[in-house]
C-alpha beads as a LAMMPS data file, in Angstrom:
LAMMPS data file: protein, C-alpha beads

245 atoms
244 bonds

1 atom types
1 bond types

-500.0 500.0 xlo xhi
-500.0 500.0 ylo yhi
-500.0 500.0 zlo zhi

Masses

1 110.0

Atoms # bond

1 1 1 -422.628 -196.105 -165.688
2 1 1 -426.016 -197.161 -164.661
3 1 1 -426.873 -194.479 -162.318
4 1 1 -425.152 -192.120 -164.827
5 1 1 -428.347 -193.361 -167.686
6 1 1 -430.632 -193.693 -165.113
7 1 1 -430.304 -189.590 -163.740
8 1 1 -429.876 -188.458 -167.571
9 1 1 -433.727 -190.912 -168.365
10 1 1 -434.946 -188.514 -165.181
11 1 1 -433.816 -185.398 -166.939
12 1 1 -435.173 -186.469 -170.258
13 1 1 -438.530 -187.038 -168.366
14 1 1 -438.529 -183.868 -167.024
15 1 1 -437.760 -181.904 -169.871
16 1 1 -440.506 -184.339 -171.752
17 1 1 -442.864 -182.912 -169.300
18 1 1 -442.238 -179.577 -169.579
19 1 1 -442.835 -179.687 -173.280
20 1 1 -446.304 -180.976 -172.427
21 1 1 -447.412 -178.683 -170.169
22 1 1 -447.044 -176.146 -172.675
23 1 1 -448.146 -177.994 -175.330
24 1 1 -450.814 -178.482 -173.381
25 1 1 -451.652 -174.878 -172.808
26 1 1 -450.983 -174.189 -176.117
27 1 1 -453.718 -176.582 -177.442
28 1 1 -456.112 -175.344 -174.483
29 1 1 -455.278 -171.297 -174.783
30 1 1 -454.107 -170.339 -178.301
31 1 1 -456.339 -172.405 -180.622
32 1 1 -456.193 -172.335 -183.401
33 1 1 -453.044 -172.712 -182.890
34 1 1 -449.972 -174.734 -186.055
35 1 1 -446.626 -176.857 -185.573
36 1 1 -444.311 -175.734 -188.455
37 1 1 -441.895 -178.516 -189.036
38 1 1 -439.075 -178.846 -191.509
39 1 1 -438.606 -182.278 -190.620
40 1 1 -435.408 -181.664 -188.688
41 1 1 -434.030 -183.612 -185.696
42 1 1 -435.830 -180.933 -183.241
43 1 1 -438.924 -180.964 -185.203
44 1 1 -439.452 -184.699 -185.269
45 1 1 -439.523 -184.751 -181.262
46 1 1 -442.585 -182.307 -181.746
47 1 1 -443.820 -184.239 -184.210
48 1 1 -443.736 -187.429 -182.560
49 1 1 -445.603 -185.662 -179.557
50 1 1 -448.392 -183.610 -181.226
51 1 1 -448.888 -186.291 -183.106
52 1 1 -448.793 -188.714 -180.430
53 1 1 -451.376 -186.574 -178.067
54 1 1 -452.614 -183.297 -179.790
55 1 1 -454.892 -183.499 -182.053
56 1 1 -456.103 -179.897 -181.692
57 1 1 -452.781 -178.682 -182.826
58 1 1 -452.286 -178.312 -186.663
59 1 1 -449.224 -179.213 -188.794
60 1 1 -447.595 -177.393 -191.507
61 1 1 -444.406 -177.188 -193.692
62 1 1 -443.156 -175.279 -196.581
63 1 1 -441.371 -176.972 -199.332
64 1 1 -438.975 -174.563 -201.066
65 1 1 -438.703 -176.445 -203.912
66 1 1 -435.274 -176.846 -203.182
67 1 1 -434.988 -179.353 -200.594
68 1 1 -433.443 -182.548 -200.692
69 1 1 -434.978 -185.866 -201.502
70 1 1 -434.137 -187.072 -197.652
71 1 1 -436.371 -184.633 -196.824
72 1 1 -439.208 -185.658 -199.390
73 1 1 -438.912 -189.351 -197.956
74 1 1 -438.871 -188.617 -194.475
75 1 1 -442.300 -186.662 -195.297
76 1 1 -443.734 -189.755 -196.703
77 1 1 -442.443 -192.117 -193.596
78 1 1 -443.862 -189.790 -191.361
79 1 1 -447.300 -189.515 -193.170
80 1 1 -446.681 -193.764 -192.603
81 1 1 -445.634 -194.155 -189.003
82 1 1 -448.365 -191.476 -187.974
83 1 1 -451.826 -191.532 -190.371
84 1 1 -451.185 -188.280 -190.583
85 1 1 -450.932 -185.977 -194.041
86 1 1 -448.709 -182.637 -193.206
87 1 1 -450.063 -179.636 -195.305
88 1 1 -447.544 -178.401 -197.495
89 1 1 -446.908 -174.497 -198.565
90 1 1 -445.174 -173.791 -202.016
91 1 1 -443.594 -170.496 -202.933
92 1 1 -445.552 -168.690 -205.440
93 1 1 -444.140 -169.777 -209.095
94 1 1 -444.190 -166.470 -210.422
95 1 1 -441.445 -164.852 -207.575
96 1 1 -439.390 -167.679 -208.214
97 1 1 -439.322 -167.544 -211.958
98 1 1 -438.903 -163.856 -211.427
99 1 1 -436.097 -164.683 -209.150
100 1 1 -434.203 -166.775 -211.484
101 1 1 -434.670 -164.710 -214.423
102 1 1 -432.856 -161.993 -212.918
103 1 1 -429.753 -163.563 -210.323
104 1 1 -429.906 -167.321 -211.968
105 1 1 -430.888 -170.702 -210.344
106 1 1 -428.492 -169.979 -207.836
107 1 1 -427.544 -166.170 -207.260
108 1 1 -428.369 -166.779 -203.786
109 1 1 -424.310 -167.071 -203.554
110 1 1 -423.961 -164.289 -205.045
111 1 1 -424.294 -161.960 -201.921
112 1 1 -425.960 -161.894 -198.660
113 1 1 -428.855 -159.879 -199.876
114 1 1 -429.444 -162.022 -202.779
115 1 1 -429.440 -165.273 -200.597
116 1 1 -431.980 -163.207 -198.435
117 1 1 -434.287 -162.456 -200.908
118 1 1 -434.070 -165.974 -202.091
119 1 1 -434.841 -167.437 -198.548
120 1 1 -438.089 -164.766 -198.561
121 1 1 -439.418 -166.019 -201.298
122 1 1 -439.286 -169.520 -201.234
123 1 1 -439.894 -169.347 -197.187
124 1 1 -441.230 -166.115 -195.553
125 1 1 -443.960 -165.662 -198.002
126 1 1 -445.365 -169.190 -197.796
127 1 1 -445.188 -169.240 -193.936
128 1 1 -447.420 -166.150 -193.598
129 1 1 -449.858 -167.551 -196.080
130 1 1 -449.632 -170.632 -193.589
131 1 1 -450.370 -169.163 -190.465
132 1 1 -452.887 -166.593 -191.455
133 1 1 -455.806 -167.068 -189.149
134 1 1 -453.815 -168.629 -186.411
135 1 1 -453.664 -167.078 -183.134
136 1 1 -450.243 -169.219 -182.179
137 1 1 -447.614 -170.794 -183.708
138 1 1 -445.296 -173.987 -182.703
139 1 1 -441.163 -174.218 -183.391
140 1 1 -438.242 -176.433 -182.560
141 1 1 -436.347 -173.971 -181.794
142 1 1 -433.451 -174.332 -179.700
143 1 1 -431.268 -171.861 -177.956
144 1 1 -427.779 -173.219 -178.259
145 1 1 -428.186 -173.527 -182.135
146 1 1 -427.127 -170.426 -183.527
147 1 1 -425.944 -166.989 -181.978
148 1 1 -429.011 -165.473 -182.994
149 1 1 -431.042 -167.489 -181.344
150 1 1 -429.740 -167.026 -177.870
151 1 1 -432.254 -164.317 -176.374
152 1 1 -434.906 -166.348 -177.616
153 1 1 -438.097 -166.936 -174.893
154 1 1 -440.565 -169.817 -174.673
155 1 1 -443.378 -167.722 -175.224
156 1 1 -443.144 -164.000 -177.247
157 1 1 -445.102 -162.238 -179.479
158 1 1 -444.188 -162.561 -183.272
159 1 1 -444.827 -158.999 -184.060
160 1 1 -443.788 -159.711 -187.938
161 1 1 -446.941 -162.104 -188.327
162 1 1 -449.297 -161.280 -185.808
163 1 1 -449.289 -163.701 -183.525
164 1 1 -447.759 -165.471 -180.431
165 1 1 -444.871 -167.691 -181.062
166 1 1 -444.034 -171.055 -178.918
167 1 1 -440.705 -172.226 -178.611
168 1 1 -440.927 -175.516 -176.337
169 1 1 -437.825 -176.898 -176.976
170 1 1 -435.715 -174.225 -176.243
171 1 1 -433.637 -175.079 -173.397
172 1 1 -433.079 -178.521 -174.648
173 1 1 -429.981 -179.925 -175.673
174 1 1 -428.536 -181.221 -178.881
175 1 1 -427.969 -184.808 -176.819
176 1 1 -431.606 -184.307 -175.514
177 1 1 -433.319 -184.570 -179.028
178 1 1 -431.175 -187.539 -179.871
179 1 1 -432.106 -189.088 -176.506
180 1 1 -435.673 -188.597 -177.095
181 1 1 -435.799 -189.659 -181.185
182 1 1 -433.450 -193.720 -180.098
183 1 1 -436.193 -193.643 -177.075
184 1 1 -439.103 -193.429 -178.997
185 1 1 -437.720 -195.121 -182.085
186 1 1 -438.882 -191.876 -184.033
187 1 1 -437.923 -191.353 -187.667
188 1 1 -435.361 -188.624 -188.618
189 1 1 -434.071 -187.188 -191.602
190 1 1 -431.386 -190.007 -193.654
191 1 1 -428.774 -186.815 -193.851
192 1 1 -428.347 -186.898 -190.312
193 1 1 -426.143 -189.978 -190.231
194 1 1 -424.165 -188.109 -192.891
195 1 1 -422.653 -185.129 -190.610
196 1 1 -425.598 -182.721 -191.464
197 1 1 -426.595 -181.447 -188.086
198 1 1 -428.699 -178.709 -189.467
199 1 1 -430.744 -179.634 -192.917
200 1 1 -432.364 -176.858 -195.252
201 1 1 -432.242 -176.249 -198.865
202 1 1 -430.393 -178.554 -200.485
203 1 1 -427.582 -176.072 -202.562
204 1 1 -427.638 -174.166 -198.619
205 1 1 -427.049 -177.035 -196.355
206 1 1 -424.108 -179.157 -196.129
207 1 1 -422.487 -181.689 -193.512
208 1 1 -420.412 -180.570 -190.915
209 1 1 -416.829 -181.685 -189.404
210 1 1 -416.057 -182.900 -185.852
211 1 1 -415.781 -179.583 -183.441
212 1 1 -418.040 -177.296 -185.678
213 1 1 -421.101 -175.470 -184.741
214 1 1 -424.096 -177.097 -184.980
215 1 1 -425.439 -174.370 -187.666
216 1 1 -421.822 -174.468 -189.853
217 1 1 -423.763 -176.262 -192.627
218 1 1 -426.252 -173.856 -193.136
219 1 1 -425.468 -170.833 -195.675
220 1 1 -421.449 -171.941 -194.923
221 1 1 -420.356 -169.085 -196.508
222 1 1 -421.900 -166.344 -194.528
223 1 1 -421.261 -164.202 -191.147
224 1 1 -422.731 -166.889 -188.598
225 1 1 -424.383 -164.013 -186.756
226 1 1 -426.406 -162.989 -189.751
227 1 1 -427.366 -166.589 -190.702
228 1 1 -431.340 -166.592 -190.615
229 1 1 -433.836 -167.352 -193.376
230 1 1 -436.029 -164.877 -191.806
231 1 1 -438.788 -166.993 -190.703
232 1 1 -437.273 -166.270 -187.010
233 1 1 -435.766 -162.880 -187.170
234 1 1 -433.860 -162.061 -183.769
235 1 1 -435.796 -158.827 -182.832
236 1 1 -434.509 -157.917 -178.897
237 1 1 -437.349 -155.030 -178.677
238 1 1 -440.305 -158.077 -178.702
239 1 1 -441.413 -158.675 -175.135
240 1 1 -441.191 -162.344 -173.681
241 1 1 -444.483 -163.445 -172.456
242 1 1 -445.363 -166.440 -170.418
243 1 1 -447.738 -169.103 -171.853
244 1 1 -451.036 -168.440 -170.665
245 1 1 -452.764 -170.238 -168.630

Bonds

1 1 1 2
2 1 2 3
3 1 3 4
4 1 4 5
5 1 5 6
6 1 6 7
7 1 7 8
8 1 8 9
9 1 9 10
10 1 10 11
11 1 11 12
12 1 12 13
13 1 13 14
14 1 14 15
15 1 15 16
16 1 16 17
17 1 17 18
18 1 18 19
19 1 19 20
20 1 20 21
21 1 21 22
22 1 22 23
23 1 23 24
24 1 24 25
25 1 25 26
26 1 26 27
27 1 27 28
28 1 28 29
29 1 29 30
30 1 30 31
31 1 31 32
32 1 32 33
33 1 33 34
34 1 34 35
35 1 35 36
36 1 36 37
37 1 37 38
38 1 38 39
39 1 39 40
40 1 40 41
41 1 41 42
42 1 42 43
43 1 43 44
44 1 44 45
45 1 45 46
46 1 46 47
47 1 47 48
48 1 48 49
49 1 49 50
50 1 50 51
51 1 51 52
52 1 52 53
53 1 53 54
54 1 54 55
55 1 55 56
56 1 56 57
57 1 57 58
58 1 58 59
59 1 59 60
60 1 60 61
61 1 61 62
62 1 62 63
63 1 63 64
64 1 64 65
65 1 65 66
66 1 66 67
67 1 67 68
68 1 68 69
69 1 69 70
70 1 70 71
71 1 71 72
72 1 72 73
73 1 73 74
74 1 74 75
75 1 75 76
76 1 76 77
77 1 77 78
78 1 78 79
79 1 79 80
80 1 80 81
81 1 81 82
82 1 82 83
83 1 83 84
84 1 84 85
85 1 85 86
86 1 86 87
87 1 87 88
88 1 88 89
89 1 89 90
90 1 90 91
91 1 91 92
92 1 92 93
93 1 93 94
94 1 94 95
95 1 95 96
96 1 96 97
97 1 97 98
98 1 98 99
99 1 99 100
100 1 100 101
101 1 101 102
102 1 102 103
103 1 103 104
104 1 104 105
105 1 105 106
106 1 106 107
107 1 107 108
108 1 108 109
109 1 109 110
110 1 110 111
111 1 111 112
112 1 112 113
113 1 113 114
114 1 114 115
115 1 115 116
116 1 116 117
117 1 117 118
118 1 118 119
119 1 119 120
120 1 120 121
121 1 121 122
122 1 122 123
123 1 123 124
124 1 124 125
125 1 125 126
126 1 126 127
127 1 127 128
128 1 128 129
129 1 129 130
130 1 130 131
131 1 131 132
132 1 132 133
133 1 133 134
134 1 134 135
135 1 135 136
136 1 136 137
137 1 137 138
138 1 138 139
139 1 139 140
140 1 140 141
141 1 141 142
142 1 142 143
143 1 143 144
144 1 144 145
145 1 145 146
146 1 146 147
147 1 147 148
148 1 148 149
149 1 149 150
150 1 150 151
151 1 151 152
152 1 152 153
153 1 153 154
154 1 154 155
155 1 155 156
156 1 156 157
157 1 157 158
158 1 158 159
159 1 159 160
160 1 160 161
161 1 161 162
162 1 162 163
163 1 163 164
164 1 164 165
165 1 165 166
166 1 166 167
167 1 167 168
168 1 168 169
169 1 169 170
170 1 170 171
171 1 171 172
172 1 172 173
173 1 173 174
174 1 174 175
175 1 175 176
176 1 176 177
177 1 177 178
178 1 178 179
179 1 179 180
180 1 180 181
181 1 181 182
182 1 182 183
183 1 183 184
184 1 184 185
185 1 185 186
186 1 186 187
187 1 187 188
188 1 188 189
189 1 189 190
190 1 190 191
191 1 191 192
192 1 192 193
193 1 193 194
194 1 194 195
195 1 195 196
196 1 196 197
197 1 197 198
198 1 198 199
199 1 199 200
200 1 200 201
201 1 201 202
202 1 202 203
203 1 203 204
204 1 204 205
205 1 205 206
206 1 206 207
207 1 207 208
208 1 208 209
209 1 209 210
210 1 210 211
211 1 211 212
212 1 212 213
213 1 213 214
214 1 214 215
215 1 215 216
216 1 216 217
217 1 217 218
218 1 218 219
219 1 219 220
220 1 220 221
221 1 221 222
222 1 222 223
223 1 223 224
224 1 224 225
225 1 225 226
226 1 226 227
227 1 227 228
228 1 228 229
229 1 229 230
230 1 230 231
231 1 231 232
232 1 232 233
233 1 233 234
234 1 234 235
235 1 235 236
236 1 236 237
237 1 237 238
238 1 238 239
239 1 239 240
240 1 240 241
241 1 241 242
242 1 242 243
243 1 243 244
244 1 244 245
């Protein structure tokens, strides 16, 4: 059992490094270059490290006005733990109260199209407001999450906004976030030790059972290969690039 901990420590440490080295590049090569976090499991290991060691690289997050109140907390321990204040993007108030007047508070279950439009809104909008002027931008993306996020690279192009997109988590494991957030003692969303592997919107997310995918609480009632917000659109015609440096 020992030697079984010790070898799976070594391959946390290498994947740890990995992360920095493009980090690192990232902060060197694409600056100015933003994190966006939704203060999920994934995002708090990238939090705890930029954090930790970049100060060059920004922060952001959108708040949907719609998320839970785990969510709002965690925001506030994390501002605690790490002196830092995360910039928060709102939806503009006059698509969502155009939004509601027409579908309701919640026609997003209405159809795929309506949930959609809902997510574009409260989301899509805000992030490009967010990462206007950058020249890169930072996810916790992981492959294994969701069928539509299985061709994803480490380093491509996000034609849709402009700019190049970083995903430095995405070969890691489900088991290799947890490892890293009991390591480090880093804080993580209260919903988590509730069966929510995935956390969102609040009236979108829910926990999941024993067995299920790791996405099955997020839009539940959908096609799991359709199930994006659209802030990462699977687009198989973007070419992968490497990070430069």
């Amino acid at each position: 059992m020992g030697a079984l901990l010790k070898t799976r420590d070594r391959d946390l440490d290498g994947r740890i490094g990995r992360v920095r080295v493009l980090l690192d590049r990232a902060q060197a090569d694409y600056a100015p270059v933003v994190f966006a976090t939704s203060f999920g499991a994934e995002d708090m290991v990238l939090t705890h490290l930029i954090a930790e060691h970049y100060p060059a690289i920004g922060m952001f997050t959108l708040d949907t006005g719609r998320l839970p109140e785990e969510t709002h907390r965690l925001m506030q321990e994390v501002s605690k733990r790490y002196g830092i204040r995360v910039p928060v993007y709102f939806p503009e108030p006059a698509a969502v109260e155009a939004y509601v007047s027409r579908n309701g508070t919640n026609g997003f279950y209405e159809s795929v199209d309506l949930r959609k439009s809902c997510c574009h809104i409260r989301k899509v909008e805000p992030l490009k407001r967010a990462l206007a002027g950058k020249r890169a931008w930072i996810t916790g993306l992981r492959r294994d999450q969701a069928p539509t996020r299985r061709d994803l690279a480490e380093s491509v192009f996000d034609a849709d906004n402009g700019l190049q997109k970083l995903n430095p988590l995405l070969d890691w494991k489900q088991s290799d976030v947890w490892d890293f957030l009991h390591l480090f003692d880093v804080p993580y969303n209260a919903l988590h030790d509730k069966g929510y592997a995935s956390i969102g919107c609040a009236p979108c997310t829910r926990a999941i059972t024993l067995g299920e995918d790791v996405r099955a609480g997020r839009w539940w009632w959908e096609n799991p290969e359709l199930k994006e917000c659209g802030l990462h659109p699977p687009d198989k015609r973007r070419k992968a690039a490497p990070v430069a440096g």
